[in-house]
C-alpha positions, 0 to 999 in steps of 0.5 A: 149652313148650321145645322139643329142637332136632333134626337128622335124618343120613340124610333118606331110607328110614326117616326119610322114610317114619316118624320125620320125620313122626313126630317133627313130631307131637312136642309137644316138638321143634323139628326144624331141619335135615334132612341126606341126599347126595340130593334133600335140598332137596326133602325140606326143602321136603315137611317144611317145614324150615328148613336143609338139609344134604348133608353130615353135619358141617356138620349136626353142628356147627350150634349150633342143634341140640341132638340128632340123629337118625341114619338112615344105613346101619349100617356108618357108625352108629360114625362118625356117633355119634363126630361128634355125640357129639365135638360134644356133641349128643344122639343118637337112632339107628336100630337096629341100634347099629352092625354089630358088638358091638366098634363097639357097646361103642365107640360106648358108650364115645364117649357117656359120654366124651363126657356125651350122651345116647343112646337106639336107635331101637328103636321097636315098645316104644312101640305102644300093643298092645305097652304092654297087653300088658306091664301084662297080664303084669305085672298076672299075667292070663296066668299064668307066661308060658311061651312067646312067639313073634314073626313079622317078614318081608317080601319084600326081593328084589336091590336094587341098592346095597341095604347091608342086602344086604351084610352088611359094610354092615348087619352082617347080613340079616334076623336083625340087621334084623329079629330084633333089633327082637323079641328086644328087644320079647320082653324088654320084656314080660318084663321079663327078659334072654334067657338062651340062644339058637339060630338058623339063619341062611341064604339060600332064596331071595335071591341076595345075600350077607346072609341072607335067612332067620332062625329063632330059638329063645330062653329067657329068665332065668325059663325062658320059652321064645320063638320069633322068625321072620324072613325076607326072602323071604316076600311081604308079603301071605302074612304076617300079622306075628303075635305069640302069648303063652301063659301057665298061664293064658290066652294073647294074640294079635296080628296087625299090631301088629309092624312100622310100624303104629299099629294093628292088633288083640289079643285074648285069653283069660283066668282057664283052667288050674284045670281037671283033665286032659282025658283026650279031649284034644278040641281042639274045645272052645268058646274064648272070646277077647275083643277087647283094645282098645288105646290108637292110638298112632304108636310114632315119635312116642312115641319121639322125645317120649320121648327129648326128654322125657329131654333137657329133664329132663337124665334118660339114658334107660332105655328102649333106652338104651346098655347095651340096645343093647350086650346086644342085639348081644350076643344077636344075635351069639350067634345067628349063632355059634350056627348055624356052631357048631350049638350053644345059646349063653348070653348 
């Protein structure tokens, strides 16, 4: 089977921890070298890979390599897209695309000048609860869908160093981090864009400059409304990362499927809203919610077999391609002007 020779820009954090381990389950890649400016020969050894690099463009211009997969901080996203783009490598990113809409709708720019390939990491639309829970709403189970809310937050106390702590390195603290990764996982069950956007973005509880706390409200093309919440200064153990979907006719629950997980349980409740009006409004009633069984799947391995899979059919990628990316720093700007100019913005 041919195979997607890979590269991987910023061995460290995420990459280590997820889309490394991830992508070596991947039938279709060949991961080659791995480039981080720490402990980079050791990670080559732990992955087995072959060519270890400390600096970025000696990985980029290896002529054997045909993609990276760029991890490094946000702030530096825009100069490593224009290096690998420049010397016609395909090109896996980690959200967000870059820091800012401008950089973004650069970054896009670079690409298609440049005829390579891009998809963001944007990876939770690959994990096997989220692909059920589209093909039930497509499938109408659910009725008109009518409201959805999505829970994202962990406890991210001061780090020294920590660029997602410093907005002028990660754009942003917990909405751009976090928030985004639901804003585009709301509009891929949806199937539809966000139309307006609300949000309260500030700090509670953490002392640096990032926000630490992030509210988001939401409505989407078809009238849906959604709710997305996420904070860094809410311990890991008192969260249960829910997801909720409600419809005129059933609703569907989730908890720990948002996230880095494989796994996680869904359940659901279907075929109601054909009764009358209860006038009691007992909220006692018996509720019959059925387990959803889904397919185990690593949501890493999934992305990275796509975006080869895309690279080896010379086909762009649909799913969290370039005008993706750009719409969803759309949405995110729009949220934090929303909160310094208290109003309800359109996309």
């Amino acid at each position: 089977m041919k195979k997607v020779r890979m590269g991987v820009i910023g061995a460290g954090g995420i990459a280590y921890r997820r889309t490394i381990p991830g992508m070596l389950k991947a039938k279709n890649i060949d991961l080659r070298a791995v480039m981080d400016v720490v402990r980079i020969k050791e990670i080559a050894r732990e992955f087995d890979v072959r060519k270890a690099y400390s600096s970025e463009k000696d990985i980029i211009r290896d002529p054997d390599i045909d993609a990276v997969y760029i991890a490094t901080p946000v702030y530096l996203h825009l100069k490593h897209i224009r290096m690998a783009a420049e010397n016609g490598k395909h090109i896996l990113c980690e959200k967000p695309i870059t820091a800012t809409l401008g950089e973004a709708r650069e970054a896009a720019s670079i690409c298609r000048k440049n005829r390579v390939f891009f998809q963001e990491g944007y990876m939770m639309k690959f994990h096997g609860a989220h692909a059920k829970i589209r093909e039930i709403i497509r499938d109408d189970k659910l009725g008109r869908v009518v409201y959805m809310r999505a829970q994202l937050s962990c406890w991210y106390p001061p780090i020294k160093g920590a660029w997602r702590q410093n907005p002028k390195k990660g754009g942003g603290g917990s909405l751009i981090d976090m928030a985004t990764h639901l804003y585009d996982l709301l509009e891929f069950f949806m199937d539809e864009r966000i139309k307006r956007v609300s949000a309260i973005t500030n700090s509670q509880v953490q002392n640096y400059k990032s926000e630490d706390s992030s509210t988001t409200i939401l409505e989407f093309e078809s009238g849906t409304h959604a709710t997305v919440d996420c904070f860094f200064c809410i311990p890991d153990e008192s969260t249960r990362t829910r997801l909720e979907i409600y419809g005129s006719q059933g609703s569907i629950f989730t908890e720990g499927t948002i996230g880095q997980s494989v796994g996680g349980a869904m359940e659901g409740i279907f075929g109601l809203g054909e009764g009358g009006y209860e006038a009691k409004q007992s909220k006692d009633v018996a509720r019959k919610f059925r387990s959803i069984h889904f397919r185990k799947i690593n949501p890493y391995t999934a992305e990275c077999e796509y975006f080869a899979d895309c690279i080896l059919k010379n086909r762009e990628p649909v799913m969290n391609n370039l005008k993706n990316a750009i719409h969803i720093m759309q949405v995110a700007e729009k949220a934090y002007s929303s909160y310094k100019l208290k109003k309800i913005l359109r996309i």
